[in-house]
N, C-alpha and C positions, 0 to 999 in steps of 0.2 A: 656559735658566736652570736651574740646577741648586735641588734641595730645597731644600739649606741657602741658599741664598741667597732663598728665596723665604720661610722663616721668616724670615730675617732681615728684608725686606721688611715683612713681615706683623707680626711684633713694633714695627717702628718705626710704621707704619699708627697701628696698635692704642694704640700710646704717646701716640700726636699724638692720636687721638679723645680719648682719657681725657683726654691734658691741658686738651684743648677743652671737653669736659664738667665739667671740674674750675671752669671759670671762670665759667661758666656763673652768674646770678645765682637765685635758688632763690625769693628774693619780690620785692612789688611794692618792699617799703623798699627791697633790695636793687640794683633797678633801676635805671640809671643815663641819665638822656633820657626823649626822650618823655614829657615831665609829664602834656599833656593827656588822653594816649591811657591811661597809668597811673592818671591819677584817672576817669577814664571807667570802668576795668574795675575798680578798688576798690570804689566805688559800685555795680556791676552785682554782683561777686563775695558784697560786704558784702550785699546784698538778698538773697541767691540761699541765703544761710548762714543768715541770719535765718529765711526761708523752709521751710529745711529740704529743699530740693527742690535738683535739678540747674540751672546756669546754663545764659540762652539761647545761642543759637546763636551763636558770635563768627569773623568773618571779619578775618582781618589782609591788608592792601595793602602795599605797596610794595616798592623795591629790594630785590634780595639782600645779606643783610649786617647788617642792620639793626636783627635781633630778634625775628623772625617765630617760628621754633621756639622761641625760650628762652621770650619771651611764651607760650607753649602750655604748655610745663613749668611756667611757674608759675602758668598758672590752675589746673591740676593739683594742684600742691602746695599752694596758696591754698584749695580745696576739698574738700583732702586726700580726693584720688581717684584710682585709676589711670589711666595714658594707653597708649591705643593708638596708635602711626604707624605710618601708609601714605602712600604719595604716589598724586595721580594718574595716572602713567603706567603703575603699578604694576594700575591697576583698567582693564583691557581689557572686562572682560565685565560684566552685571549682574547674574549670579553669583559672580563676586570679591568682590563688594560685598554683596551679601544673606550669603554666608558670613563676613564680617570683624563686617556689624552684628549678626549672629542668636548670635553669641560674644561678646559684650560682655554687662557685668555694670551693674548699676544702677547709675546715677549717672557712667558713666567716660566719660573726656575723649576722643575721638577723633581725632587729630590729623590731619588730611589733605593735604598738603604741596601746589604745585602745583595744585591743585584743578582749575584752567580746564583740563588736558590730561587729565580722565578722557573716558571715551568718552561720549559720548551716550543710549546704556543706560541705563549706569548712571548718568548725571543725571539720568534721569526716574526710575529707581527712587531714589534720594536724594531727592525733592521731596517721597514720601509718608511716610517714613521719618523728614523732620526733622519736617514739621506733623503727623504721627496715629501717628508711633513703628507703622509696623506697616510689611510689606512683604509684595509678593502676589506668592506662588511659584509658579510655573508650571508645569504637569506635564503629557506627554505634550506631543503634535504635531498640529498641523493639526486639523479639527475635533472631534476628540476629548480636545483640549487643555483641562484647568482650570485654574483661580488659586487658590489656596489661600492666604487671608491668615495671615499670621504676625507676633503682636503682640511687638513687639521691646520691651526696657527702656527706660527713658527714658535718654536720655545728653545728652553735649554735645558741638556737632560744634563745631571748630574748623580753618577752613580756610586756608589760607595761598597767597595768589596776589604775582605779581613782574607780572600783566598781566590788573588785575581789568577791563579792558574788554572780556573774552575770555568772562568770561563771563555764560552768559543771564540774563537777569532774573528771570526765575520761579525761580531757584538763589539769585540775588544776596538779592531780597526777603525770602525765607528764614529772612536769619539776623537774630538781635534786634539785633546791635552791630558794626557797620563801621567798624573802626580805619585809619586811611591813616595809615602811619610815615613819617615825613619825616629828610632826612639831618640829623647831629648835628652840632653848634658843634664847633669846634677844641676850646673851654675842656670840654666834658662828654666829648670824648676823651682828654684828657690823666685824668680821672679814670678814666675804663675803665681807661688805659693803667698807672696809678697802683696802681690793685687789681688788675689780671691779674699787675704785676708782686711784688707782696707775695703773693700765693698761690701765686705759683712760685718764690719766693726768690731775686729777682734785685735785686742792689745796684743801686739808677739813683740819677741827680740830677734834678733839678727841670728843668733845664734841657732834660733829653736828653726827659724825658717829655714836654715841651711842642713838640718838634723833631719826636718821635712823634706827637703832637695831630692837629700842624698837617699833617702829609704822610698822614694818614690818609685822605683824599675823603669824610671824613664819613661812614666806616662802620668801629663794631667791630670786624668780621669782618676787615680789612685793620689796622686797629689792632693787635689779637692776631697777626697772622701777623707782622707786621713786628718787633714785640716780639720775637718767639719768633729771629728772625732777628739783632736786635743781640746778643739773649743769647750768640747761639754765635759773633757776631764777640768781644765780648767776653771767654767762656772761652775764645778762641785768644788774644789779642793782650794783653787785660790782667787775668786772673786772675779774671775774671769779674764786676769791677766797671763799673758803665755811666755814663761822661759824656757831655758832651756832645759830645766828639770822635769817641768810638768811635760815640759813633751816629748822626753825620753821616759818618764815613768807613764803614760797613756799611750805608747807605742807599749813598753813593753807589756801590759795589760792587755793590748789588743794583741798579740800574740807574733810583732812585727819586729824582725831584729836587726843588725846594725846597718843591713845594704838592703833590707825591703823583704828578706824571706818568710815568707807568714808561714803560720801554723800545717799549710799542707805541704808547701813545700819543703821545709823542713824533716816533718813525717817520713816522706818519698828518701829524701837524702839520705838519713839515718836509717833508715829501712834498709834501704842500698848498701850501706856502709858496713853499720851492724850487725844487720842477720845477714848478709850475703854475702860480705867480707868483699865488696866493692863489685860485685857482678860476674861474668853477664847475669840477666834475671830477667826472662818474659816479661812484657807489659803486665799481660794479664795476672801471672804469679804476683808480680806486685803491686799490684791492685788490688789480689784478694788478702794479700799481708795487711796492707794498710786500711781497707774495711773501705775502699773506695771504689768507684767505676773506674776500668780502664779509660774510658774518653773521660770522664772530669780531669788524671791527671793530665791524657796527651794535651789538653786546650789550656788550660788554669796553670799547674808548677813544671812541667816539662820544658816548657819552652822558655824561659825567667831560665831555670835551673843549667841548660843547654848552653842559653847566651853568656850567662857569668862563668863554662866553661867547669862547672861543676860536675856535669855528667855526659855521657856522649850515649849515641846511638849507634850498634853495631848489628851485624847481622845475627849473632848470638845471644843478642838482648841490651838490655841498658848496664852502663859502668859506671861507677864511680871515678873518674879522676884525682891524680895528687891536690891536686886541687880544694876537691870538696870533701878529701879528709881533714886535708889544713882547716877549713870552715869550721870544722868539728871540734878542732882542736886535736885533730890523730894525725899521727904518719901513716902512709899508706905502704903496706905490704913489701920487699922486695920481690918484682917478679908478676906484682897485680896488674890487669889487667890494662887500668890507668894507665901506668909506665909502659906501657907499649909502642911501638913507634907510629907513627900518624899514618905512614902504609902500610902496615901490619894487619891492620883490619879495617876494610872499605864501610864508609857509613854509609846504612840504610835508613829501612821506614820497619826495623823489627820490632 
């Protein structure tokens, strides 16, 4: 690859972050979902201002997509304090980590992305770090080795996990407030979909936004991309204006169909349906049908696929449901495995 095209690359990169940051909502008003989890950390934020002191420790769960970073940046600007981010995988050593907290400044937000994949080290040095703000530095080797404590500022750690059952408890207990985000209505997507599209100047109808709502899977983060994607069917084909046409024919283009299944998940279904005549079917067996890694489907279309009730997971493999033959447009079998009764076969992780 040649320079200039690698600027060029890097300019567009660069373009899409900002634009991404640009929508980003900045307070809690501003927020758009998750009521509960909003007025949980109002309340907590509101105490913590009153107080005059730094808020406790706040821990966000769930899917990616969902709000986990933007929530960070605006306990940040809610406490009008600066924020640090790192992620966990970024923290190999308990070094890494004593250097990132012994640089922070009173009161500032630490953001920790990932959380469950730091290393073990440095979990145990974070345990004394969030309860007694200090950490003990290690000096020299073997038994001429000491701990030199080092009282660190008080901050607020905010961590963000996609798989909070990963991690330990003695880290989990930790934090004052454990948020679990849950996916969002069609109707509070269309409003995401509504502001990202007013802060980037894009003419839509009511219609198209609602077409966006609803093919979103209940996350922003696929709300915004997919937006960002009619825009530019749009400034090809009709001037930059968005109906409801242009953004059913640039969904179906992009390979997205009536409730959000894209092109892999779809694959995985029909794969299931088709060649296996609804399952059970090894992960791996179908995985190597569809020309994919078995972990791109379990993280990417398995879990969309699961929640819409399309497919289950048994101890003898993956099924199809009546369900997601209906998707298809088939009946499913008499006797398939789908049609079986819900205790019939205990779900696992096969």
């Amino acid at each position: 690859m040649s320079d200039e095209q690698r600027l060029v690359d890097s300019s567009s990169d660069d373009f899409e972050c900002a634009q991404e940051l640009a929508l980003r909502p900045k307070t809690l008003q501003e927020f758009v979902g998750q009521k509960r989890v909003a007025n949980q950390l109002d309340l907590l934020l509101s105490a913590a201002r009153n107080r005059n002191s730094p808020a406790d420790h706040v821990l966000l769960s769930g899917p990616p997509g969902l709000g986990k970073t933007t929530l960070a940046m605006i306990i940040a600007s809610e406490m009008n304090a600066p924020i640090r981010i790192t992620s966990g995988p970024a923290i190999q050593h308990a070094g890494d980590l004593a250097s990132i907290l012994s640089s922070l400044a009173e009161g500032e937000i630490l953001f920790l992305d990932e959380i469950h994949r730091m290393s073990r080290p440095a979990e145990e040095l974070l345990y004394l770090a969030m309860e007694d703000f200090r950490v003990d530095v290690i000096v020299g080797k073997g038994a001429g080795a000491t701990a030199i404590p080092l009282e660190l500022p008080h901050f607020t750690l905010v961590g963000a996990t996609t798989r909070a059952g990963l991690l330990p408890s003695p880290l989990r207990d930790r934090f004052g407030f454990t948020a679990q985000l849950d996916f969002y209505e069609d109707a509070e997507l269309s409003v995401i979909v509504k502001r990202s599209a007013a802060l980037m100047g894009i003419e839509i109808c009511e219609r198209a936004i609602q077409e966006l709502g609803s093919r979103s899977r209940g996350t922003p983060r696929v709300a915004n991309r997919l937006l960002r994607r009619v825009r530019d069917y749009a400034q090809v084909h009709s001037k930059g204006k968005v109906d409801v046409k242009e953004a059913k024919a640039a969904l179906e283009l992009y390979e997205v169909d009536a409730i959000g299944l894209d092109r892999l998940d779809l694959a995985v279904l029909e794969t299931l349906v088709k060649r296996f005549n609804g399952g059970p079917v090894g992960i791996s067996t179908l995985a190597m049908a569809i020309g994919e890694e078995a972990e791109t489907i379990e993280s990417l279309a398995e879990p969309f696929l699961v929640r819409m009730g399309f497919i289950s997971r048994t101890p003898r493999g993956r099924i199809a449901t009546p369900a997601g033959f209906e998707h298809l447009g088939l009946k499913a079998p008499i006797g398939s495995p789908g049609q079986m009764d819900f205790f019939d076969t205990p779900a696992s992780d096969a």
